[in-house]
Residue, then its C-alpha position, 0 to 999 in steps of 0.5 A: x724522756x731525757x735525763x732531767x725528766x727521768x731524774x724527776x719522775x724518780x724523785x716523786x716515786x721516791x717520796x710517795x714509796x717512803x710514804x708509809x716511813x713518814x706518818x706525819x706527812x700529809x697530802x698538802x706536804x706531798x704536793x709542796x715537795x712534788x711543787x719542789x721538784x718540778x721547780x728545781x728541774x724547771x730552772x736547771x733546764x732553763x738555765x742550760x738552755x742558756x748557759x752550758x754546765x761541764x766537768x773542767x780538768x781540775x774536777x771541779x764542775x763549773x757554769x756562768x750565772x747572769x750578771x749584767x755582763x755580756x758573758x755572765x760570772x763563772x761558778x765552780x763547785x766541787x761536785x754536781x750537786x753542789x753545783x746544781x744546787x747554787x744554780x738553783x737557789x741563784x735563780x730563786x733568790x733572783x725571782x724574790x728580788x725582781x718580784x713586783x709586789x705591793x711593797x716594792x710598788x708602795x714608794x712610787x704610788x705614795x710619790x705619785x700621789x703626794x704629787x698628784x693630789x692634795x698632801x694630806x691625801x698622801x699623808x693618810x694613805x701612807x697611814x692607812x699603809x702603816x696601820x694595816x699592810x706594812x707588816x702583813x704578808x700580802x704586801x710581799x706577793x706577787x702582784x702579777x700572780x695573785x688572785x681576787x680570792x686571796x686578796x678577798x681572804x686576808x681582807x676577811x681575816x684583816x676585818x676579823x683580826x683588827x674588828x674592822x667597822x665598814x667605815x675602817x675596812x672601806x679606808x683599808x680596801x680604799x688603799x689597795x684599790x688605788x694601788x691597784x690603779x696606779x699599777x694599770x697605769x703603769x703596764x705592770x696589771x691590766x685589771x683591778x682585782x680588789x674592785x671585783x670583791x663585794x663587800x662583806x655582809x654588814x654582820x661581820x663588820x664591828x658595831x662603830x662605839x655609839x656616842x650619846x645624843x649629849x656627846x655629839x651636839x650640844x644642848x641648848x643649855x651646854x651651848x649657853x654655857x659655853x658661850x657664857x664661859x667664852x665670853x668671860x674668858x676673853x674679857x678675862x685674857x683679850x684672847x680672841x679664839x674665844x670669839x672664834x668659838x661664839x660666832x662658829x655657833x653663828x655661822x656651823x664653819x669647819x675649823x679651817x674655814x673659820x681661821x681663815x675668815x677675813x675682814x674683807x670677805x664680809x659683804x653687809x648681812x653676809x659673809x663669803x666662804x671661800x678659802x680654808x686652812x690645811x696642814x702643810x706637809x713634807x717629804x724626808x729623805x726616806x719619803x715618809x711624808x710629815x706634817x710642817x706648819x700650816x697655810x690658807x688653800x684659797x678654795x674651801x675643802x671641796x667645791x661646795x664649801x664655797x659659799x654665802x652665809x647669813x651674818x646674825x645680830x650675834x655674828x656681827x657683834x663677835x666679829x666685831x668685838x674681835x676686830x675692835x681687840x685686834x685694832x686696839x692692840x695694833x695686832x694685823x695679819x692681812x686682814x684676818x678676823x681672828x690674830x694672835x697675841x704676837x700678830x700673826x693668823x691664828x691656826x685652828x690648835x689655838x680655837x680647840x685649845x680654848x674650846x676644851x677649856x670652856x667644855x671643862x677641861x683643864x689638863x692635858x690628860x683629861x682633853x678627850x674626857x669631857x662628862x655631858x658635853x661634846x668635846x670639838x668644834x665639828x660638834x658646834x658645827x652639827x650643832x648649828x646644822x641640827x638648829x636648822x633643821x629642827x627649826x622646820x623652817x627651811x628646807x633641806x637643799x638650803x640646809x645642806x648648801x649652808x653646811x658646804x655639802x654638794x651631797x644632801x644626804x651627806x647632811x641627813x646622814x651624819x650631820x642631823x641630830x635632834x637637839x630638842x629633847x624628847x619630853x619637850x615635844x610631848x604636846x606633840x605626840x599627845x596630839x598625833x595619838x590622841x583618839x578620834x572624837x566618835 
């Protein structure tokens, strides 16, 4: 046994001898300090396997330390002690520097994917990444030590702390397992830990806020009236965002898609959906990713966006009104459907802002508080879907091609709600109960 190791073995005799001195100590600090120990003499005798520690004339006892040079930076204390102890808080704070976390990790992954993918992905994952990771301590572990369990623990404790629904905690995990990805690409791990956790059991999940049927589509009167109240307000203002919101109860588009309809994708009876507007976004000096301006992507949002719909009696005259406005007043941009006052294509703010007037809303401070009536444009779009659906008159495969959806069940899902009340199909549900004549 040699000198560091008989050093060792005192020093845990040491604290288990005191033991009974000290009534608050507990097995979990005794093992922490043994933990302590074993590290300290760890470094020291790695360190003099490279570098050699001796007494110099003066007294003092000295060393050289790695600094990036070929001979490395001379250290001197006044004591062994002293100097045993600089050596091994150097090392220490050497292995927190050099540690591979997430956080150290987390800049080039954004890079990555703001070069890899669209911008608005990066843009979310850098949310997600500020909303639930920035600040927590799994972000400073290191990457190449950490284990499933205590990734699976502080998701647990993040689902709890946060009241995560399943749809957040899929968003939250969704970060780390492409994080994860990246790094295997990179050589720094070989396996993706965060996909061997399970999910949770659904109960420990919060319960998403249910929205009443009147708030998420509307009703054939509410849709009546906004319609109503659209078309008086552009025969007031010349506006016609107001337009916008007339046909979309026509043809169920997503808002980018219908800002960005053209003249020219107008074919007789149909209209071709092919492109859509998306958010710009810019990187600063810091590599936060920032929202700027908008443009048209010449592909809808997925594949299946792109796609031909059915041009009604009604979606003819709106498109029409529209375009007659905008030729009146000299108003073009390429041959947009859907111009602004000073000429230029109109972006999907100026149909929400117009929207939220014709649901009722008149400030600022009430946007979000709209009593009975639904409150955006994603609600005309499930409006119009639902009114397919409820029609009975085609099936599900064409209802789901004319929502822009490659999954069905995407469309089954979220997108169908009943848009007839429950008391006007009473005759139905007379007729299915009604007893058998015997």
């Amino acid at each position: 046994m040699n000198h560091n190791e008989l050093n060792t073995v005192e020093n845990v005799v040491e604290i288990l001898n005191n033991l009974p001195e000290r009534d608050n100590l507990n097995t979990d600090d005794v093992l922490e300090e043994v933990k302590e120990i074993m590290k300290r003499q760890t470094i020291l005798k790695q360190h003099k396997e490279n570098y050699k520690v001796w007494q110099a004339k003066d007294g003092r006892w000295k060393t050289k330390l790695p600094d990036g040079s070929k001979y490395g930076k001379l250290v001197a204390k006044a004591t062994l002690e002293n100097l045993e102890n600089f050596i091994v808080e150097f090392y220490k704070a050497k292995e927190e520097t050099d540690k591979i976390t997430m956080a150290t990790i987390y800049p080039k992954f954004l890079e990555y994917k703001y070069l890899s993918s669209e911008k608005g992905t990066a843009n979310k994952l850098q949310w997600v990444w500020n909303t639930y990771y920035k600040d927590s301590n799994i972000v400073n572990e290191d990457i190449t030590k950490i284990t499933v369990g205590k990734l699976s623990d502080w998701l647990l404790k993040l689902i709890a702390e946060r009241k995560l629904t399943r749809k957040k905690y899929i968003e939250a995990k969704g970060l780390m397992n492409q994080l994860y990805n990246y790094c295997i690409t990179h050589d720094i791990v070989q396996v993706n830990l965060p996909r061997q956790i399970a999910m949770p059991s659904k109960n420990v999940f919060a319960e998403p806020e249910a929205k009443p049927e009147e708030e998420i589509i509307y009703s054939s009167d509410t849709k009546s009236e906004v319609i109503k109240e659209a078309l008086a307000q552009f025969n007031k203002t010349k506006n016609t965002a107001y337009l916008a919101i007339c046909l979309n109860f026509n043809l169920g588009l997503r808002i980018g898609e219908l800002v960005a309809l053209c003249e020219s994708d107008i074919d007789d009876n149909v209209i071709h959906i092919t492109k859509a507007e998306v958010k710009n976004y810019t990187k600063d000096k810091n590599g936060n990713i920032h929202a700027d301006g908008y443009r048209v992507a010449q592909h809808p949002k997925t594949d299946a966006g792109i796609r031909t719909l059915v041009l009604t009696p009604d979606a003819k005259k709106y498109i029409k009104m529209a375009l007659d406005e905008n030729k009146a007043n000299g108003r073009s941009d390429k041959d947009y459907i859907f111009v602004s006052k000073s000429g230029e294509r109109m972006h999907e703010y100026a149909v929400n802002n117009v929207l939220r007037r014709c649901n009722g809303v008149r400030n600022e401070k009430d946007r979000f508080i709209i009593s009975g009536k639904p409150s955006g444009n994603h609600a005309i779009r499930k409006t119009c879907i639902s009114e397919l659906h409820d029609s009975q008159l085609l099936p599900d495969r064409m209802i789901s091609d004319f929502a822009g959806h490659k999954d069905i069940s995407t469309t089954q899902k979220y997108y169908i709600h009943s848009v007839t009340p429950l008391t006007e199909k009473a005759d139905v549900f007379a007729k299915v109960f009604k007893p058998k004549a015997v």
